[in-house]
N, CA, C and O atoms as a Tinker XYZ file with bonds, in Angstrom:
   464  protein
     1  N    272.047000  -28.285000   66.588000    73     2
     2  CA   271.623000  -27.542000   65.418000    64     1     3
     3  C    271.969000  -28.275000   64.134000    63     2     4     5
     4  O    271.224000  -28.230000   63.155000    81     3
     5  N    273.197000  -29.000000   64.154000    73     3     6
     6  CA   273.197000  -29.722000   62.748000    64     5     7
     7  C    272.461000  -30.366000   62.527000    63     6     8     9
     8  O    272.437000  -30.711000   61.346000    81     7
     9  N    271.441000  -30.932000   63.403000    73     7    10
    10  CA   270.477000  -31.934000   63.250000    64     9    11
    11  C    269.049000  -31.445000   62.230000    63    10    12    13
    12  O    268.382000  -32.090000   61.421000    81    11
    13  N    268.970000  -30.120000   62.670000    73    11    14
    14  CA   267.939000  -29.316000   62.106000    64    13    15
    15  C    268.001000  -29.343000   60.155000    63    14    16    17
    16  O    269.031000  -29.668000   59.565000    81    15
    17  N    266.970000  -29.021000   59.572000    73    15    18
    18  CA   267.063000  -29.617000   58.087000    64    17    19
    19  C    266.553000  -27.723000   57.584000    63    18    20    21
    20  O    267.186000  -27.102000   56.730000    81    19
    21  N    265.441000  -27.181000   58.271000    73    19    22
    22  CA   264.947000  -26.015000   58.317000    64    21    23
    23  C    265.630000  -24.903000   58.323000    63    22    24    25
    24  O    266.671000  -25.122000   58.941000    81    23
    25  N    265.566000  -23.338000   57.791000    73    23    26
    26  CA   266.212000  -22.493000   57.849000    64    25    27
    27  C    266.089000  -21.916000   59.404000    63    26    28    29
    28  O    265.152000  -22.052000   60.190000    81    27
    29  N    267.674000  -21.053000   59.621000    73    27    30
    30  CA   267.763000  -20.685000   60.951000    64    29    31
    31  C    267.494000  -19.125000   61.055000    63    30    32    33
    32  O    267.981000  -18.432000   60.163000    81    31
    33  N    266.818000  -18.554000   61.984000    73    31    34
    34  CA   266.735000  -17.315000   62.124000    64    33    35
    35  C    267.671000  -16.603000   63.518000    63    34    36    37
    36  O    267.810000  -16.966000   64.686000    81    35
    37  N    267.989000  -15.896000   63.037000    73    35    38
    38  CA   268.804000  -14.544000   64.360000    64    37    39
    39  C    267.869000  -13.266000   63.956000    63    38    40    41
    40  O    267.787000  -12.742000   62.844000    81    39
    41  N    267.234000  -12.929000   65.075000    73    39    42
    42  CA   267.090000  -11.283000   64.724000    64    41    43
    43  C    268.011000  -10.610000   65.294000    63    42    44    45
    44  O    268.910000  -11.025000   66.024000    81    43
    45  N    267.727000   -9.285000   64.870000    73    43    46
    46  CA   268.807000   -8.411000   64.989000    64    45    47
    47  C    269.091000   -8.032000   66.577000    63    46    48    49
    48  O    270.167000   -7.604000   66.996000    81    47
    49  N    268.006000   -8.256000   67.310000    73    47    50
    50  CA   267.590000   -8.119000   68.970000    64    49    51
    51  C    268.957000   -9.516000   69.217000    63    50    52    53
    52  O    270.047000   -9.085000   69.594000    81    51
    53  N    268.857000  -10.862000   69.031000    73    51    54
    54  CA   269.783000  -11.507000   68.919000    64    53    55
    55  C    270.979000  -11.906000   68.945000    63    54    56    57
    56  O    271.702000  -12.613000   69.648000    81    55
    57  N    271.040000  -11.196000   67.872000    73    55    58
    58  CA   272.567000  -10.745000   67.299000    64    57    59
    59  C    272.837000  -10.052000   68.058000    63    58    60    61
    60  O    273.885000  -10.499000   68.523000    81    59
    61  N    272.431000   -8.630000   68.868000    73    59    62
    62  CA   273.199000   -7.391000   69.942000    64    61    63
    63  C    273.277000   -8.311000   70.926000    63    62    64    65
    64  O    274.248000   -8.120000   71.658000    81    63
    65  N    272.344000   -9.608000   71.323000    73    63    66
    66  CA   272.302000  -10.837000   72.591000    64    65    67
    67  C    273.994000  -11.357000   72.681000    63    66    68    69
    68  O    274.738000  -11.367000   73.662000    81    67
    69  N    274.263000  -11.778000   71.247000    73    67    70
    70  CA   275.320000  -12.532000   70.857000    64    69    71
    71  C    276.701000  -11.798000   71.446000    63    70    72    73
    72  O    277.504000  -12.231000   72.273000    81    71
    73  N    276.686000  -10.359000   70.625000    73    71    74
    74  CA   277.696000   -9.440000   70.682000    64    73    75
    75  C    277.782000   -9.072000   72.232000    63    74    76    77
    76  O    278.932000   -8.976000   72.662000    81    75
    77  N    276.700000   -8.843000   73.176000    73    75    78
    78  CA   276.743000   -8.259000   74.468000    64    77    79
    79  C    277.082000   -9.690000   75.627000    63    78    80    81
    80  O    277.564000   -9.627000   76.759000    81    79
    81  N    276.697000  -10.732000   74.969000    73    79    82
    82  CA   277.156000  -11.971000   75.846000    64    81    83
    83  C    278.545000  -11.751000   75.888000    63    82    84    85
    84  O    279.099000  -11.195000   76.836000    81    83
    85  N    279.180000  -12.211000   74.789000    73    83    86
    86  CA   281.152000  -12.138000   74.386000    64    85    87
    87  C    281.288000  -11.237000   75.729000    63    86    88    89
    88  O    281.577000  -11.791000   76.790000    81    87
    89  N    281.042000   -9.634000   75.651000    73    87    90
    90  CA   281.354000   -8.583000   76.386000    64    89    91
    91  C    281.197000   -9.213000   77.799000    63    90    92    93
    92  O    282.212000   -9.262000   78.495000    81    91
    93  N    280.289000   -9.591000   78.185000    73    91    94
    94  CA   280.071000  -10.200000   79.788000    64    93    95
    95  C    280.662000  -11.223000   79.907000    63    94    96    97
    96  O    280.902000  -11.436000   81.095000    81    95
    97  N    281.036000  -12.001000   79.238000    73    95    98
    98  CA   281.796000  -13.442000   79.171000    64    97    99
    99  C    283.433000  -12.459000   79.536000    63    98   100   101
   100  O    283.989000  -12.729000   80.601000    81    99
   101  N    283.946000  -11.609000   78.803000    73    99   102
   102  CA   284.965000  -11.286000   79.232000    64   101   103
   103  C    285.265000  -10.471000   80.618000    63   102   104   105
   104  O    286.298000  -10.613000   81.273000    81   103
   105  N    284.126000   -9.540000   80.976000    73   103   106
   106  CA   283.840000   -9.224000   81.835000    64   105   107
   107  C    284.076000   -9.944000   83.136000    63   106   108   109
   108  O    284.774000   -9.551000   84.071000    81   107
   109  N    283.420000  -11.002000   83.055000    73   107   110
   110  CA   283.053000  -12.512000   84.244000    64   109   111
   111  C    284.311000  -13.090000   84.179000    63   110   112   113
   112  O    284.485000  -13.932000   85.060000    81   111
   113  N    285.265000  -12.913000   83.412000    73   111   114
   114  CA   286.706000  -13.633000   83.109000    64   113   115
   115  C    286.664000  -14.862000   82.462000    63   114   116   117
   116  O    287.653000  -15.557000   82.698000    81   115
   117  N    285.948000  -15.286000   81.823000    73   115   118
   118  CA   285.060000  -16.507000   81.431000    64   117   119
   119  C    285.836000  -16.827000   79.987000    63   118   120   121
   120  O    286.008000  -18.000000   79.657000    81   119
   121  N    286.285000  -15.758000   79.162000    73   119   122
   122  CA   287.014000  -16.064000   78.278000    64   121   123
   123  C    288.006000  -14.691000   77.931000    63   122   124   125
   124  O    287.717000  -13.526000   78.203000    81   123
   125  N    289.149000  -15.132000   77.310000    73   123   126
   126  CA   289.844000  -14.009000   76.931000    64   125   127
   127  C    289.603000  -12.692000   75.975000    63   126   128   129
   128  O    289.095000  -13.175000   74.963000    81   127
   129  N    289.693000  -11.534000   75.821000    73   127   130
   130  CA   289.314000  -10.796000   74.890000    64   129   131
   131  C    289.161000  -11.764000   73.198000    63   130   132   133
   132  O    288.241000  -12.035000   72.427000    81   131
   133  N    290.616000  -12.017000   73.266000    73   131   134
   134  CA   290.918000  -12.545000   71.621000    64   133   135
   135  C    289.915000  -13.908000   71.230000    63   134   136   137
   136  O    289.655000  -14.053000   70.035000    81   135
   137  N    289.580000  -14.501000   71.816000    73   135   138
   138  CA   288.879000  -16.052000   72.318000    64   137   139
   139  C    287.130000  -15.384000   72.040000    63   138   140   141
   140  O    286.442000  -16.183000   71.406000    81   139
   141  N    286.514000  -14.273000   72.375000    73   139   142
   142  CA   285.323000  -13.287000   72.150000    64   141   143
   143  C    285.417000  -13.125000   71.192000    63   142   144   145
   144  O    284.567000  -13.608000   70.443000    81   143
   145  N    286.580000  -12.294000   70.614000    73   143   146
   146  CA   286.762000  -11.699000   69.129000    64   145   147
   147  C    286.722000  -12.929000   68.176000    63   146   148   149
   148  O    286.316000  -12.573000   67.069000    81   147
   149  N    287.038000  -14.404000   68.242000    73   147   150
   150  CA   287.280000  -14.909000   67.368000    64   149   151
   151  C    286.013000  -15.602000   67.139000    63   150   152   153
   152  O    285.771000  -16.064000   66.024000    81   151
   153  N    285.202000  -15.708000   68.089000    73   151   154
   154  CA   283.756000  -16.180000   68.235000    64   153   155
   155  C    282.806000  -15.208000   68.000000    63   154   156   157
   156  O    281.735000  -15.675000   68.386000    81   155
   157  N    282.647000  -14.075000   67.556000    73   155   158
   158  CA   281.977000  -13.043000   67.337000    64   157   159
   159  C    282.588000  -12.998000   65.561000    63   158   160   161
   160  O    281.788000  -12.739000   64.663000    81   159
   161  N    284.244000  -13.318000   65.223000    73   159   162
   162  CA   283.844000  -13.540000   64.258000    64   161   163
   163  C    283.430000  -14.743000   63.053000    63   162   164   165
   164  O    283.229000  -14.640000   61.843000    81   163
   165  N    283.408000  -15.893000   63.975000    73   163   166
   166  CA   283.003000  -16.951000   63.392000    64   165   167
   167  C    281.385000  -16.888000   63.221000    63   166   168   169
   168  O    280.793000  -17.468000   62.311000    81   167
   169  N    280.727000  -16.069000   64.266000    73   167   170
   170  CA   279.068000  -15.897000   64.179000    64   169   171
   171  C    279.051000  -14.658000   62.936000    63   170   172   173
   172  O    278.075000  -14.933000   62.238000    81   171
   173  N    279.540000  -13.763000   62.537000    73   171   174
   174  CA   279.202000  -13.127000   62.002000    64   173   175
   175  C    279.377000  -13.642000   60.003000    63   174   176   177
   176  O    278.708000  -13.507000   58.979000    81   175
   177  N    280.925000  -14.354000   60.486000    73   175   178
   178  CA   281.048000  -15.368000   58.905000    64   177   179
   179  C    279.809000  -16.308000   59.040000    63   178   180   181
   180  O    279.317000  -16.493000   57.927000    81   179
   181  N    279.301000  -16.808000   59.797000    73   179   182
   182  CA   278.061000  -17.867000   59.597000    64   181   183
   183  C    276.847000  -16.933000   58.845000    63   182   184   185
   184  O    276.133000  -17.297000   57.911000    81   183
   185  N    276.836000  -15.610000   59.546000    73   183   186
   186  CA   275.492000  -14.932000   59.225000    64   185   187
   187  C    275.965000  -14.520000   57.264000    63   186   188   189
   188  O    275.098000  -14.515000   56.390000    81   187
   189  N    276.742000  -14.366000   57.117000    73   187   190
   190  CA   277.573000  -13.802000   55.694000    64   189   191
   191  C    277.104000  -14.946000   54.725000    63   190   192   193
   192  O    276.504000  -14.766000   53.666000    81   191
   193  N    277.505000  -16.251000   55.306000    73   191   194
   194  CA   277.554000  -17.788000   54.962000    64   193   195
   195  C    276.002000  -18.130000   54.623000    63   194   196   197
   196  O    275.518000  -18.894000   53.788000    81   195
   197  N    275.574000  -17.518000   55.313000    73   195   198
   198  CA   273.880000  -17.894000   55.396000    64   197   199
   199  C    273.060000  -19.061000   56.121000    63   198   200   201
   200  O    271.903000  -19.446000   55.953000    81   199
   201  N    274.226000  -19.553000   57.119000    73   199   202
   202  CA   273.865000  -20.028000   58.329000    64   201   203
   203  C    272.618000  -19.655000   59.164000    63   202   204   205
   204  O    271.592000  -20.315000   59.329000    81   203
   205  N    272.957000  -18.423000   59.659000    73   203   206
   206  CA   271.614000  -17.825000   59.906000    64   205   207
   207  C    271.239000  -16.694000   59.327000    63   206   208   209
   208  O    272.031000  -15.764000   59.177000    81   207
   209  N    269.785000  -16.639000   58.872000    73   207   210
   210  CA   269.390000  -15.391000   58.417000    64   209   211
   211  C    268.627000  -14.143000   59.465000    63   210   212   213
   212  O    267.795000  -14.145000   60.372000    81   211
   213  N    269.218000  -13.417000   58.945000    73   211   214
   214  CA   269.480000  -12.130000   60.296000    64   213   215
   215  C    267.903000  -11.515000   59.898000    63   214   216   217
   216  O    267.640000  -11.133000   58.758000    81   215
   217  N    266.904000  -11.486000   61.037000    73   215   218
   218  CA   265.743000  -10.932000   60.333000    64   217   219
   219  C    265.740000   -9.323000   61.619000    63   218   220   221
   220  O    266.369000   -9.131000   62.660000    81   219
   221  N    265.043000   -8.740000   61.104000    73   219   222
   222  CA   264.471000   -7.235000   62.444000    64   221   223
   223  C    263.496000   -7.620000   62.873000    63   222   224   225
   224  O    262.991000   -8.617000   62.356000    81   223
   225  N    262.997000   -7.114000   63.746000    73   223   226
   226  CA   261.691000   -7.276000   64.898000    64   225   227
   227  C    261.222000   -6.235000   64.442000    63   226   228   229
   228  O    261.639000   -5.078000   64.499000    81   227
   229  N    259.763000   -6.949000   63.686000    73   227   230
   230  CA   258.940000   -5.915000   62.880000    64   229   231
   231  C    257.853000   -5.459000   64.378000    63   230   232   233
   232  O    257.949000   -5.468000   65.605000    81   231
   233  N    256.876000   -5.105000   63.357000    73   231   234
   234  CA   255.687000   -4.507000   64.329000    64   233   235
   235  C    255.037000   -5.661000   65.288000    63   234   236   237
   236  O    254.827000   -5.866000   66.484000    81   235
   237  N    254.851000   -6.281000   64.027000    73   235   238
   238  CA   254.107000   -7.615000   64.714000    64   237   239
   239  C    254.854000   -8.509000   65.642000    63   238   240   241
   240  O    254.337000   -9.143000   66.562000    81   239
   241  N    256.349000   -8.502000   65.261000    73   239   242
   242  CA   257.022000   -9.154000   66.632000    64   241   243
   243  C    256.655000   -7.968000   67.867000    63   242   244   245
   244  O    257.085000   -8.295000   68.973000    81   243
   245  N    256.237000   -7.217000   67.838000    73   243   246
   246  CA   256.429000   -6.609000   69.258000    64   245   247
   247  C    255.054000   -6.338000   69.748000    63   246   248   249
   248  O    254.810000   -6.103000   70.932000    81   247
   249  N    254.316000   -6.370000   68.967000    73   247   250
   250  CA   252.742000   -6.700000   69.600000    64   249   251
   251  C    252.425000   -8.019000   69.708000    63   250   252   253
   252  O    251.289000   -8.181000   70.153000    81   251
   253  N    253.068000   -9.101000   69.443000    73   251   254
   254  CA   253.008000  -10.442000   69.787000    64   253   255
   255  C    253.591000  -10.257000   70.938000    63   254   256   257
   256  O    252.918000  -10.763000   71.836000    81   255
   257  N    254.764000   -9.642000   71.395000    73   255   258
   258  CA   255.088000   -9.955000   72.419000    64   257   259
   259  C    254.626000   -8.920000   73.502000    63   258   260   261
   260  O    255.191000   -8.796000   74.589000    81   259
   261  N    253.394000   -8.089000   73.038000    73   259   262
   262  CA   252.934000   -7.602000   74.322000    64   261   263
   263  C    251.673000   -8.314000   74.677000    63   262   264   265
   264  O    251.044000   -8.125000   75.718000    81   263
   265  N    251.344000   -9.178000   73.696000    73   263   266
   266  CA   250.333000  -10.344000   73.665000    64   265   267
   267  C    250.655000  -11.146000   74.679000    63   266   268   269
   268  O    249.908000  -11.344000   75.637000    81   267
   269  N    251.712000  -11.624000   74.544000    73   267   270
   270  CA   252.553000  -12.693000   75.530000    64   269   271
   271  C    252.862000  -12.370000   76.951000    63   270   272   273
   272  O    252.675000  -13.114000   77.914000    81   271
   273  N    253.387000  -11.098000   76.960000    73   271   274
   274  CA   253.288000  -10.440000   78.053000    64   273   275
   275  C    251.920000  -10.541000   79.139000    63   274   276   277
   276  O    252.031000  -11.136000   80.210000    81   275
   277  N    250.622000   -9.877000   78.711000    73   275   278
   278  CA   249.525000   -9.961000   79.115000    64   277   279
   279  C    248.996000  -11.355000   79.119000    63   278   280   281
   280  O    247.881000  -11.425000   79.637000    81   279
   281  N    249.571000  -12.687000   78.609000    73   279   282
   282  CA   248.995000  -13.763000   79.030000    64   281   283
   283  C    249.860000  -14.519000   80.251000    63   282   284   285
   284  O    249.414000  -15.343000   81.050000    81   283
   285  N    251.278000  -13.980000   80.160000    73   283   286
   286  CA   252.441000  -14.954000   80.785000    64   285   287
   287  C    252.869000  -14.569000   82.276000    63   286   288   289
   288  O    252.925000  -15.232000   83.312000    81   287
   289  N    253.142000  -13.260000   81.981000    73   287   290
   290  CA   254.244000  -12.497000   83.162000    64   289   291
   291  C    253.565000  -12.131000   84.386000    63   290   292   293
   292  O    254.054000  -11.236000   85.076000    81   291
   293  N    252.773000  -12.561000   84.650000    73   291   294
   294  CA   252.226000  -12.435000   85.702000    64   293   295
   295  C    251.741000  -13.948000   86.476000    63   294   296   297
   296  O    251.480000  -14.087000   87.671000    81   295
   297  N    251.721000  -14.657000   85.757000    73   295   298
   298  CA   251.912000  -16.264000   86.021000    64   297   299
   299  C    253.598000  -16.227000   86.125000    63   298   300   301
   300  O    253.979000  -16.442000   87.276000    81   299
   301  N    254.366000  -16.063000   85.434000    73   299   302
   302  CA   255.533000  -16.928000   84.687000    64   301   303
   303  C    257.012000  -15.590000   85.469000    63   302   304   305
   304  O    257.968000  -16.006000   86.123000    81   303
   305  N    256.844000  -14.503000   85.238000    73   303   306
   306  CA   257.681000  -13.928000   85.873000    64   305   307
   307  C    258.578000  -13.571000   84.345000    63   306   308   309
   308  O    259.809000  -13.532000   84.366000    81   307
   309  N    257.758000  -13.317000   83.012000    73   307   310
   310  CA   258.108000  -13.758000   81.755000    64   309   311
   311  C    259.473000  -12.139000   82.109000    63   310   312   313
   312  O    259.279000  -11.494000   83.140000    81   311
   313  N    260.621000  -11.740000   81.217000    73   311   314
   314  CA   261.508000  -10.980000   81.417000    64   313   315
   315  C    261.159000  -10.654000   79.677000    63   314   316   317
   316  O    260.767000  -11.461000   78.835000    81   315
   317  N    261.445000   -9.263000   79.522000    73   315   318
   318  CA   261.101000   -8.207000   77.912000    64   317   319
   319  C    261.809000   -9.378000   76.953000    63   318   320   321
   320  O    261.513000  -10.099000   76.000000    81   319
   321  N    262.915000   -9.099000   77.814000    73   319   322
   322  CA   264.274000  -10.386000   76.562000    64   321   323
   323  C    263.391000  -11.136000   75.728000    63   322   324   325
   324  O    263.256000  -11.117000   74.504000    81   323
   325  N    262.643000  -12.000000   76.879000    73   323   326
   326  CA   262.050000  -13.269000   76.693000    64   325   327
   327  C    260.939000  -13.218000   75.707000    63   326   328   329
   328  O    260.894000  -13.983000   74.743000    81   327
   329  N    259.826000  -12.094000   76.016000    73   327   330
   330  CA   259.222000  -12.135000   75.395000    64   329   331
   331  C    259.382000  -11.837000   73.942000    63   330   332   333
   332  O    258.535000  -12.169000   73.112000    81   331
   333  N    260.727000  -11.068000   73.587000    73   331   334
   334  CA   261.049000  -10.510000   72.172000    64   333   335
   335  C    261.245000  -11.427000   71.583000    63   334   336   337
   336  O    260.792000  -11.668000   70.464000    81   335
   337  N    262.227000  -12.366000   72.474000    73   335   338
   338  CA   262.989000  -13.484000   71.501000    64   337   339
   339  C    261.591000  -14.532000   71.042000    63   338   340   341
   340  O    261.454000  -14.871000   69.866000    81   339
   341  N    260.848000  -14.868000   71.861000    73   339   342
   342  CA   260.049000  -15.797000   71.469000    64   341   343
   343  C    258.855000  -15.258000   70.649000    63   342   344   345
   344  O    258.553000  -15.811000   69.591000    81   343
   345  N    258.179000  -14.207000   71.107000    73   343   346
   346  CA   257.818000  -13.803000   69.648000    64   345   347
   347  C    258.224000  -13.330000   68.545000    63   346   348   349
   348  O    257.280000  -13.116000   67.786000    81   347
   349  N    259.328000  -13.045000   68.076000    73   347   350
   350  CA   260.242000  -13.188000   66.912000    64   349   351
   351  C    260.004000  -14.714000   66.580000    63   350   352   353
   352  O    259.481000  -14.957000   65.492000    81   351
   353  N    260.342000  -15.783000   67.421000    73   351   354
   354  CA   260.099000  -16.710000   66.617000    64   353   355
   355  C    258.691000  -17.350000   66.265000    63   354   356   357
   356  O    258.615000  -18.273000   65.454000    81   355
   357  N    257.780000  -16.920000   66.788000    73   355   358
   358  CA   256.258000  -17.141000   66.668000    64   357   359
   359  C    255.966000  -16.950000   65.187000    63   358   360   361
   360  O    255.451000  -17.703000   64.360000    81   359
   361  N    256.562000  -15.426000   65.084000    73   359   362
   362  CA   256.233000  -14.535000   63.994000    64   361   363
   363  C    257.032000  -15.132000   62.666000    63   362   364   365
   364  O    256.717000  -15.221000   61.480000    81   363
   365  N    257.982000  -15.425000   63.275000    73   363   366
   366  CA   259.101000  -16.268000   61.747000    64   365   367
   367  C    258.591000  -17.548000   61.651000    63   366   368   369
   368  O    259.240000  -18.370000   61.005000    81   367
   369  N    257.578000  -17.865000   62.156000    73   367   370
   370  CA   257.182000  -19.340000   62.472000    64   369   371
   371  C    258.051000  -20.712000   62.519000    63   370   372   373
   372  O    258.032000  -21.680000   61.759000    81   371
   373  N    258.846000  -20.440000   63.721000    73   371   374
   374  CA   259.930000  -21.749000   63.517000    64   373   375
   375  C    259.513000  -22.600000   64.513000    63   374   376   377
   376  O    258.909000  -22.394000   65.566000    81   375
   377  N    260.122000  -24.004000   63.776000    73   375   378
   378  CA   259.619000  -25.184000   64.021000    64   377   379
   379  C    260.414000  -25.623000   65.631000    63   378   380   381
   380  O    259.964000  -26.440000   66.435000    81   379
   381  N    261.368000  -25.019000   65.741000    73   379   382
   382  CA   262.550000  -25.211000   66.990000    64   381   383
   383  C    263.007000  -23.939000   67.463000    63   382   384   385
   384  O    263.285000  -22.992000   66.727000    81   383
   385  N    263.084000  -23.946000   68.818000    73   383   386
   386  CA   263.682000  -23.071000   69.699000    64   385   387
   387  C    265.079000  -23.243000   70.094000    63   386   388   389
   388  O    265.430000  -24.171000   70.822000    81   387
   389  N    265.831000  -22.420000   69.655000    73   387   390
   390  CA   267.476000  -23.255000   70.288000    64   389   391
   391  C    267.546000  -22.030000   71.201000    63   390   392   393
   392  O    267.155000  -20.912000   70.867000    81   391
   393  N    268.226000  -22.428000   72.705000    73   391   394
   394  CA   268.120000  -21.920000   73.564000    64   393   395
   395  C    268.735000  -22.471000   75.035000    63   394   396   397
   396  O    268.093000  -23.226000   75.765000    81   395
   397  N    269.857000  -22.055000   75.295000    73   395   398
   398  CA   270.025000  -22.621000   76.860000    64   397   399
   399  C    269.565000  -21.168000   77.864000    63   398   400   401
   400  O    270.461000  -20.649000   78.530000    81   399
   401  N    268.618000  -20.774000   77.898000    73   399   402
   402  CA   268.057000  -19.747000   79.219000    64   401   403
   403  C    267.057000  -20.507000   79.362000    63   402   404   405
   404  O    266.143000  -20.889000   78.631000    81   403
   405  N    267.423000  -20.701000   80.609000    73   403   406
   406  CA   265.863000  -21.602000   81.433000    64   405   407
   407  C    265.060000  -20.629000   81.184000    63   406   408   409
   408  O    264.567000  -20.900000   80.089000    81   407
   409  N    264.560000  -19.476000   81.622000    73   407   410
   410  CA   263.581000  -18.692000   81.593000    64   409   411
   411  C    263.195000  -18.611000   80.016000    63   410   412   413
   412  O    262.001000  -18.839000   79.822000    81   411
   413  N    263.906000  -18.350000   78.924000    73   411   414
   414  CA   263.133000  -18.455000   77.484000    64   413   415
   415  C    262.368000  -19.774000   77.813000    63   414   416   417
   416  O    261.160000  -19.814000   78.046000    81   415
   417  N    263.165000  -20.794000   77.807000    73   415   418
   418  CA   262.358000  -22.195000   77.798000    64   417   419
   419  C    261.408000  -22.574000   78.560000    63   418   420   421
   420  O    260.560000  -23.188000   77.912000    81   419
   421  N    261.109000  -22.460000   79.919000    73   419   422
   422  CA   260.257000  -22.272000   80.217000    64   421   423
   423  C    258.876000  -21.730000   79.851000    63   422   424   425
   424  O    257.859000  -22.338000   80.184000    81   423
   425  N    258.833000  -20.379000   79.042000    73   423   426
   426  CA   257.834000  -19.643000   78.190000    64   425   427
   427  C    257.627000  -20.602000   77.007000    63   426   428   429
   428  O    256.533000  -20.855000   76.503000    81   427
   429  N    259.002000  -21.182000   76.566000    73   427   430
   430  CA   258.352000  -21.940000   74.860000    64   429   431
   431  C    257.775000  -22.882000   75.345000    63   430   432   433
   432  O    256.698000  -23.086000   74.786000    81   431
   433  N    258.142000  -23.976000   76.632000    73   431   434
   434  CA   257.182000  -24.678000   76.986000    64   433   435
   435  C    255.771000  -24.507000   76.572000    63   434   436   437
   436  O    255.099000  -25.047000   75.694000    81   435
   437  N    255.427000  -23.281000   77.769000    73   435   438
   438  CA   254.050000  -22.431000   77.725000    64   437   439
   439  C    253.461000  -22.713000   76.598000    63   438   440   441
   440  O    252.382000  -23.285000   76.445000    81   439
   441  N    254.405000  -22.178000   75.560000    73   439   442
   442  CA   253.747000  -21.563000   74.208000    64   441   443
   443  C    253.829000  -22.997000   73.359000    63   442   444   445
   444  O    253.441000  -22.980000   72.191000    81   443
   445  N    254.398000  -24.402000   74.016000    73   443   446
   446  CA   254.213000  -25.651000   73.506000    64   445   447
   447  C    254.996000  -25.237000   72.384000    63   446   448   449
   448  O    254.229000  -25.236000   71.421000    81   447
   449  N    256.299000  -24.835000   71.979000    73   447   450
   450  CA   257.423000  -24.736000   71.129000    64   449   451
   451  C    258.200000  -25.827000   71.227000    63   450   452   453
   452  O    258.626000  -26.133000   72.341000    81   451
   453  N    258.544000  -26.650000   70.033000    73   451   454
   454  CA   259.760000  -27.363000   70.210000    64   453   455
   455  C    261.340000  -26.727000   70.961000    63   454   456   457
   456  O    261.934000  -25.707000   70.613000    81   455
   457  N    261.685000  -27.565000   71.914000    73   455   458
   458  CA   262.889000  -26.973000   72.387000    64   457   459
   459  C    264.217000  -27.571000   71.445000    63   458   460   461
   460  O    263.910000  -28.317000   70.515000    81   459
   461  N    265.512000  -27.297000   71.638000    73   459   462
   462  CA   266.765000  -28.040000   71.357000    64   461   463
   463  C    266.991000  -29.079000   72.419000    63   462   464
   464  O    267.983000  -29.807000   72.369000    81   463
């Protein structure tokens, strides 16, 4: 991401991604409560910072992604997640996808999106 020159987007769908990962990460034993907390609040000083700008999933993100739906998920095995997150970024029109879920990436493939 430092490489990137362009503004960054989180929607708010995202952001609950961010906050509910930490929770399963501690869950899975994967990291300590305090080790979550301190990374939940370094993402939230970034969003303050203006690192990323926190957008909502308007109308049009969600009829894009029933667009996507009806072209993908029945080829692709596309998952709701997937389709939100990537049409959010359709709709914000960004130039890069940052993303380690094979299954998002796979779809931005599809949709010929720059990956990270």
């Amino acid at each position: 991401m430092q490489a990137s020159s362009g503004d960054r987007f989180v929607t708010t769908f995202g952001e609950l991604e961010v906050v509910n990962a930490m929770g399963l990460r501690i869950f899975r034993k994967e990291v300590s409560p305090a080790q979550a907390q301190s990374s939940l609040i370094e993402f939230e000083k970034d969003l303050r910072d203006g690192v990323f700008q926190l957008r909502g999933l308007t109308d049009q993100v969600l009829e894009r992604a029933h667009q996507l739906s009806r072209q993908t998920t029945a080829k692709l095995g596309t998952r709701t997640a997937d389709l939100l997150h990537l049409a959010a970024a359709l709709e914000l029109g960004v130039d890069c996808l940052y993303s380690f879920d094979l299954h998002q990436r796979k779809l931005a493939q599809t949709l010929r999106l720059k990956l990270n």
